[in-house]
C-alpha positions in Angstrom: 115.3 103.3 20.5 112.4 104.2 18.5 109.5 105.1 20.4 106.2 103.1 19.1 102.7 102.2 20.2 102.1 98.2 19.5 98.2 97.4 19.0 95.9 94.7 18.1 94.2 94.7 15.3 90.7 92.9 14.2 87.8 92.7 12.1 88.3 93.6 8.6 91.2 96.0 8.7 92.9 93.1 10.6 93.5 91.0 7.1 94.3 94.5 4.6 96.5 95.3 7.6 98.3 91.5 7.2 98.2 91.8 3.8 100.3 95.1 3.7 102.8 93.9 6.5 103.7 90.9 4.1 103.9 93.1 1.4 106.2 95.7 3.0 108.5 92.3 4.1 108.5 91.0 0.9 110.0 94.8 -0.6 112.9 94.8 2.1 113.3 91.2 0.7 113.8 91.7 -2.5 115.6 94.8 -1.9 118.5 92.6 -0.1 118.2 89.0 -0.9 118.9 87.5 -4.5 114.9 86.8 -5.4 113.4 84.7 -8.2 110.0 85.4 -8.7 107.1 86.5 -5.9 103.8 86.2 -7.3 100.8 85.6 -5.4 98.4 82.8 -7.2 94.4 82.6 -6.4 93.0 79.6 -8.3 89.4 79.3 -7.8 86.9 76.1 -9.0 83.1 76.8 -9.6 80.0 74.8 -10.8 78.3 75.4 -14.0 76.1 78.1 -11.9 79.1 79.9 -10.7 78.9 78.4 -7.2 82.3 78.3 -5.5 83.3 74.8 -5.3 86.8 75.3 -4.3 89.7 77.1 -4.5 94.3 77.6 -3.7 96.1 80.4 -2.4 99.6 80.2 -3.2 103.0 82.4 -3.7 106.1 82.0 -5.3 109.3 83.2 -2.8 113.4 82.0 -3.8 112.1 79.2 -6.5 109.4 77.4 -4.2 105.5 77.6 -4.4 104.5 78.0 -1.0 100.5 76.4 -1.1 98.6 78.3 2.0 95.4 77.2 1.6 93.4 74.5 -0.6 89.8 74.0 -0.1 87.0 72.0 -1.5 83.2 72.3 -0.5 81.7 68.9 1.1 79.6 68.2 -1.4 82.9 68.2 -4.1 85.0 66.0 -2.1 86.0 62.6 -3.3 85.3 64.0 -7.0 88.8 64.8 -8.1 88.7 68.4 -7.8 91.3 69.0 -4.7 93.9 67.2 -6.9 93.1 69.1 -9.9 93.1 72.7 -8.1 96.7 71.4 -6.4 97.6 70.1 -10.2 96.8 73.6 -11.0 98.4 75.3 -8.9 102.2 72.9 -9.4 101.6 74.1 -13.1 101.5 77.6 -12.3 104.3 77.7 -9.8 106.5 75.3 -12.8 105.0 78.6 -15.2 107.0 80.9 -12.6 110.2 79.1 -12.6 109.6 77.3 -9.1 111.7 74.0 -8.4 109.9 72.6 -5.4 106.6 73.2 -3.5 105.5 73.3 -0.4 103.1 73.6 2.7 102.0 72.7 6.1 98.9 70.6 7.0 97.6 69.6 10.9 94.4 68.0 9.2 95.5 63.6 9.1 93.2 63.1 5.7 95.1 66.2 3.9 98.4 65.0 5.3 97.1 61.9 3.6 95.8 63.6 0.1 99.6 65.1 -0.2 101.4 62.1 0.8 99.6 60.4 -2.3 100.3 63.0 -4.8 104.3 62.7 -4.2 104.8 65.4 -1.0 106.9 64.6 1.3 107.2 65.1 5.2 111.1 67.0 6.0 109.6 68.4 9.7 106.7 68.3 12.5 105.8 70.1 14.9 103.9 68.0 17.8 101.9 68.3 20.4 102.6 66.1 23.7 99.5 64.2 25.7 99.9 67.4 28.6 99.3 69.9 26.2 96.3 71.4 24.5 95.2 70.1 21.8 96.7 66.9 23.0 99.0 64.9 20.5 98.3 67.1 17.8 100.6 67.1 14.8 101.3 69.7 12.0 103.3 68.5 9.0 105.8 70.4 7.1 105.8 68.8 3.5 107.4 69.2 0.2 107.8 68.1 -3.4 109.6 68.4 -6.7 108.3 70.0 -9.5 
């Protein structure tokens, strides 16, 4: 067996390091699995004064657009600007030849937001009353594109 020394990283280096450990699994991927397109996708929303207002992260892997992370500031909520960045970032994925989306919320009004813009739930993951945090829920969702 190969000898190695496992540590934990943190800080800064912490997220290059994640970012080149998913890179490095998405070569060997590709290198033995029939691929479509992987793209990462960064869509970002600002104000007329080039404030961040809100942003996706997103990445294409075997036809689906996985959606990691959508956020919009407070003060833009309730404005239409989450369902245009999401809107976005479908059109995109469709751009790179993706079938279907994806993603995972434990937040009840995102779970919410989706469920209202056509995702559906196909798996949860739930928390019983004993354990910490009690009765909480993440939702595995999905849509069509």
């Amino acid at each position: 067996m190969l000898s190695a020394r496992i540590s934990k990283e943190s800080g800064d280096e912490s997220a290059e390091l994640a970012d080149e450990i998913e890179r490095q699994l998405l070569r060997s991927l590709r290198q033995h699995n029939i691929q479509s397109r992987n793209e990462a996708i960064v869509l970002k929303a600002t104000s007329k004064d080039g404030q961040l207002l809100g942003g996706v992260t997103a990445s294409t892997s075997y036809g689906w657009l996985l959606l990691k992370v959508l956020w919009v500031d407070e003060k833009a909520r309730g404005s239409g600007l989450g369902s245009e960045l999401l809107n976005a970032a479908e059109t995109e994925g469709r751009r790179l030849d993706c079938h279907g989306a994806w993603l995972d919320t434990s937040n009840p009004q995102a779970y919410e937001f989706y469920l209202n813009r056509g995702y559906e739930t196909f798996g949860t993951l739930e928390n019983k009353a004993s354990q910490h945090p009690a009765n909480h829920c993440r939702w595995f969702m999905k849509k069509e594109l």
